[in-house]
C-alpha positions as YAML, in Angstrom:
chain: A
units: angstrom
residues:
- id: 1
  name: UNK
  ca: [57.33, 204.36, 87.81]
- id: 2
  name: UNK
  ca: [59.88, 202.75, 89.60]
- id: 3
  name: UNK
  ca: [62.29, 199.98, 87.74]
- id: 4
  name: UNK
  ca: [61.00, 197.50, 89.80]
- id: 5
  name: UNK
  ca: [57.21, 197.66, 88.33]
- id: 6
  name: UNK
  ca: [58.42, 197.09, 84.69]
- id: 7
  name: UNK
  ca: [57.84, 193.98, 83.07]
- id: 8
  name: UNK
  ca: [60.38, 191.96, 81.61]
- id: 9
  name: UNK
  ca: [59.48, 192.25, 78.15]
- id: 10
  name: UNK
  ca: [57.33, 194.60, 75.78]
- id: 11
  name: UNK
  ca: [54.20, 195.24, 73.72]
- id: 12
  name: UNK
  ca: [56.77, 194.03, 70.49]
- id: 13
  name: UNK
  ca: [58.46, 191.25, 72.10]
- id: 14
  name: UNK
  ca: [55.22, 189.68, 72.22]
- id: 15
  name: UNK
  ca: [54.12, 190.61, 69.05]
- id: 16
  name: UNK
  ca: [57.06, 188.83, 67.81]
- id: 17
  name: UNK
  ca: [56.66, 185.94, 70.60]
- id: 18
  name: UNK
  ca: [52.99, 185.68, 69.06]
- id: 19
  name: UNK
  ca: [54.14, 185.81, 65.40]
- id: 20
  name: UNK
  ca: [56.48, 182.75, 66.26]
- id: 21
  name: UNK
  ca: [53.68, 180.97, 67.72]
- id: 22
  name: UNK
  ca: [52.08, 180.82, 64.37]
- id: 23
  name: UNK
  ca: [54.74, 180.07, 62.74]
- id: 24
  name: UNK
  ca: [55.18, 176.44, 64.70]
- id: 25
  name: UNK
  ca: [51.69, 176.21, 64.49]
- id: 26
  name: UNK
  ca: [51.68, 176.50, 60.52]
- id: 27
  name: UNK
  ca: [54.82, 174.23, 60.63]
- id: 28
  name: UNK
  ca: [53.00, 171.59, 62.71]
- id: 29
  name: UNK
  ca: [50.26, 172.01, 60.47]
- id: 30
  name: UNK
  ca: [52.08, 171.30, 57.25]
- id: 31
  name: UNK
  ca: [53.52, 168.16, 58.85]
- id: 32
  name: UNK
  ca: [49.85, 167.08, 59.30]
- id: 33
  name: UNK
  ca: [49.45, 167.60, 55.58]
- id: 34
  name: UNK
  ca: [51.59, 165.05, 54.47]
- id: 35
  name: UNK
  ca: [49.83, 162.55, 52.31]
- id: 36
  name: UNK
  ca: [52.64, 159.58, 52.36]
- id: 37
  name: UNK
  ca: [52.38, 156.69, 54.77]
- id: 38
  name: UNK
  ca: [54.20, 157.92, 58.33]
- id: 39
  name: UNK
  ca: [54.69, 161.00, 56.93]
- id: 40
  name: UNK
  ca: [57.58, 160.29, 55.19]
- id: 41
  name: UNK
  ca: [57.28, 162.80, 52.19]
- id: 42
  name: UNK
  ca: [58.82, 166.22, 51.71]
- id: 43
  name: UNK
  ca: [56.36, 168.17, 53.93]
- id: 44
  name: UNK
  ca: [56.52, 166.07, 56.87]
- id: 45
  name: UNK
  ca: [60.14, 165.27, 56.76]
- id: 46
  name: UNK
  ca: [61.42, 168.54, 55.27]
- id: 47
  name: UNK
  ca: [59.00, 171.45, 54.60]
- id: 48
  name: UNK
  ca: [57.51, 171.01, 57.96]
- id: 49
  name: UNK
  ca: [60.67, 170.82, 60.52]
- id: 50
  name: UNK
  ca: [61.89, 173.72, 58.82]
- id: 51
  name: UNK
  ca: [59.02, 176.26, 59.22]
- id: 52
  name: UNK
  ca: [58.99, 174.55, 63.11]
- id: 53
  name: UNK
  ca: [62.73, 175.43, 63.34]
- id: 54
  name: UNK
  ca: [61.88, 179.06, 62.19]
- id: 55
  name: UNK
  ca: [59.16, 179.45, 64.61]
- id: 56
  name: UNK
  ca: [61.69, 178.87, 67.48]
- id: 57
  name: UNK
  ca: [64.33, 180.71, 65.69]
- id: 58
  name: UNK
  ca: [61.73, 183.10, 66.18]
- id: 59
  name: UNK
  ca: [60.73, 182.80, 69.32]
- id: 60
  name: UNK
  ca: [64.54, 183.00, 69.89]
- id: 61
  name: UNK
  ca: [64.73, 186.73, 68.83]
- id: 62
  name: UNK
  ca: [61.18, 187.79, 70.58]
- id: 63
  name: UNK
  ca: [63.49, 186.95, 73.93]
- id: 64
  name: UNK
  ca: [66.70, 188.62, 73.30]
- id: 65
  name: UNK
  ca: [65.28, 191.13, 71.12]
- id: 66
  name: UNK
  ca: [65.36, 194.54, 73.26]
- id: 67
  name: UNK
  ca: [63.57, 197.80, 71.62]
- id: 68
  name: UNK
  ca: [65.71, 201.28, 71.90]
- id: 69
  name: UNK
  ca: [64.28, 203.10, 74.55]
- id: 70
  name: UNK
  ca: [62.63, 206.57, 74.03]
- id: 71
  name: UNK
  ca: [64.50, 208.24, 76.99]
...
């Protein structure tokens, strides 16, 4: 198989790419949870960006992240 018929990234890097798609979706979803008017409690101004800004941070590292190869 020549170099040119690989694909950019591997089975991990989307396991981890999928893995930080949950995560934003979990942090979205605790932002929804917040019972205060405008959501201006502790999940949906605190809890919630946070677990968002891990699921990129995330989504950072599925990117770079490049496996050792077996050759």
């Amino acid at each position: 198989m020549s170099d040119k018929n690989k694909l950019a990234f591997q089975k991990i890097n989307y396991q981890i790419m999928l893995a930080g798609v949950a995560v934003l979706i979990l942090g979205f979803i605790i932002m929804t949870l917040d019972t205060e008017p405008y959501g201006f409690g502790f999940l949906g101004l605190t809890l919630g960006p946070l677990v968002v800004l891990l699921g990129f941070a995330i989504e950072f590292v599925a990117i770079l992240y490049k496996p050792k190869s077996d050759k």
